[in-house]
C-alpha positions in Angstrom: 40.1 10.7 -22.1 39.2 9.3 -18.8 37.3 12.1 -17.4 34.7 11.4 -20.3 34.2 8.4 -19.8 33.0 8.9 -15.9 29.0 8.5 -15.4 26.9 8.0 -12.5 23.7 6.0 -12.2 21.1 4.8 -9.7 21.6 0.8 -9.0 19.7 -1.1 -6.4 18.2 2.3 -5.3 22.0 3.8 -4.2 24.1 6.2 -6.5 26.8 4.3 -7.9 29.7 6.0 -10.5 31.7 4.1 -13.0 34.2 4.6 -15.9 32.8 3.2 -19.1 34.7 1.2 -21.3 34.5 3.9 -24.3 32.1 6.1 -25.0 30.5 7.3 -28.4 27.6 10.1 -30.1 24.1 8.4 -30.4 21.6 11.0 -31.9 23.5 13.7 -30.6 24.3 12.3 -27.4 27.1 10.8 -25.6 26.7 6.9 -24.5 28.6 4.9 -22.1 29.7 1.6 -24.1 30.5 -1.2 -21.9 31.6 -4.3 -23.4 32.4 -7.1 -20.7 33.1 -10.8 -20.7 30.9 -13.5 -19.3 32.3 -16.3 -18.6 29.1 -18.4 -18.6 26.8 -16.5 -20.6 23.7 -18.6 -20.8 23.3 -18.2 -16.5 24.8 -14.4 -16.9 21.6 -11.9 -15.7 22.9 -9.9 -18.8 22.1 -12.3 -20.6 18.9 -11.5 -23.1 16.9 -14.9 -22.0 17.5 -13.6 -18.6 14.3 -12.0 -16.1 14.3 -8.7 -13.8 12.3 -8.8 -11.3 11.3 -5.0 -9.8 10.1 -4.5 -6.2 9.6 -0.8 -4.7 9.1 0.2 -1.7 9.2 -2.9 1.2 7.5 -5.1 -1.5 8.2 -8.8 -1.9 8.1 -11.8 -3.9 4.8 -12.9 -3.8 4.4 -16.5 -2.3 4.0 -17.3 -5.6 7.0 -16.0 -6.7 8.9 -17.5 -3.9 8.2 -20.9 -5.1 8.8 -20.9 -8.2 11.7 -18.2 -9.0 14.3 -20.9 -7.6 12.5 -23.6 -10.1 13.1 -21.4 -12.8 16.7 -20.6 -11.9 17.4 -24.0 -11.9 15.5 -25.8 -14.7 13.1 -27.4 -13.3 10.3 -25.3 -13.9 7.5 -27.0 -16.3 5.6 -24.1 -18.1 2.1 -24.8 -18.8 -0.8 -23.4 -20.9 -0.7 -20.0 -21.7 2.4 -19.5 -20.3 4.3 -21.8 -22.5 2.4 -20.8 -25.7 3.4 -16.9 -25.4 7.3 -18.1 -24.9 7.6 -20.6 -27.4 8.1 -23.3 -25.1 6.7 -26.8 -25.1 3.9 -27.1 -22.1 4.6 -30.1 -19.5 8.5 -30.0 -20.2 10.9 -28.7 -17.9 13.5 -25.9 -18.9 16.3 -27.5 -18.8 14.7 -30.0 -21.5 13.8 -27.2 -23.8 17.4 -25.6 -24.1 17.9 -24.1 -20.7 19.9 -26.7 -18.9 20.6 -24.6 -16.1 18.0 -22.3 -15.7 17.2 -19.0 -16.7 18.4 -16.3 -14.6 16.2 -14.0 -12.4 17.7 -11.0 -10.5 15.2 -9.5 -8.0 16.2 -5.9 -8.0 14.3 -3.2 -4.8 13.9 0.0 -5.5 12.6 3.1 -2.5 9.0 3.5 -3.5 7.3 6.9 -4.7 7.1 8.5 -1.5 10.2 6.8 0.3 
């Protein structure tokens, strides 16, 4: 029935409502399933591999951040060190070398802060 399958969430700090592709009972509670296609999966910010980045309040990207989130999106990040121990990946070789041709996605996503 339609009308059971209506929800509302919070996205991007605004309410938002939706109809859920089906729904079903998870430990006693009713879940929205939504099953949607992709049509390019691997650059799709559903995608697992993907990154979410979480501002609140007027935060940011660090300068940091601002550099090399577009590098990242786009494959040409090298991970180094540290960094490319703890995901697996080779240091001093770009993404897109190391089975990410075109980047992993990043979604910066602002939310009000505590007191906002």
């Amino acid at each position: 029935m339609y009308a059971d399958r209506q929800y509302t969430t919070v996205l991007n700090g605004k309410r938002v409502s939706g109809v859920a592709d089906n729904v079903t009972t998870t430990d006693g509670k009713r879940t929205a399933v939504e099953a949607k296609f992709v049509e390019d999966w691997e650059s799709s910010i559903r995608n697992p591999a993907s990154y979410i980045e979480v501002k609140t309040g007027n935060a940011d990207l660090s300068i940091r951040q601002s550099e090399i989130f577009p590098q990242i999106r786009d494959g040409n990040s090298i991970p180094r060190g540290e960094v490319a121990k703890a995901f697996d990946l080779t240091p001093g070789k770009p993404l897109r070398e190391q089975g990410y041709p075109n980047g992993i996605p990043i979604e910066v996503m602002n939310f009000p802060g505590a007191k906002q």
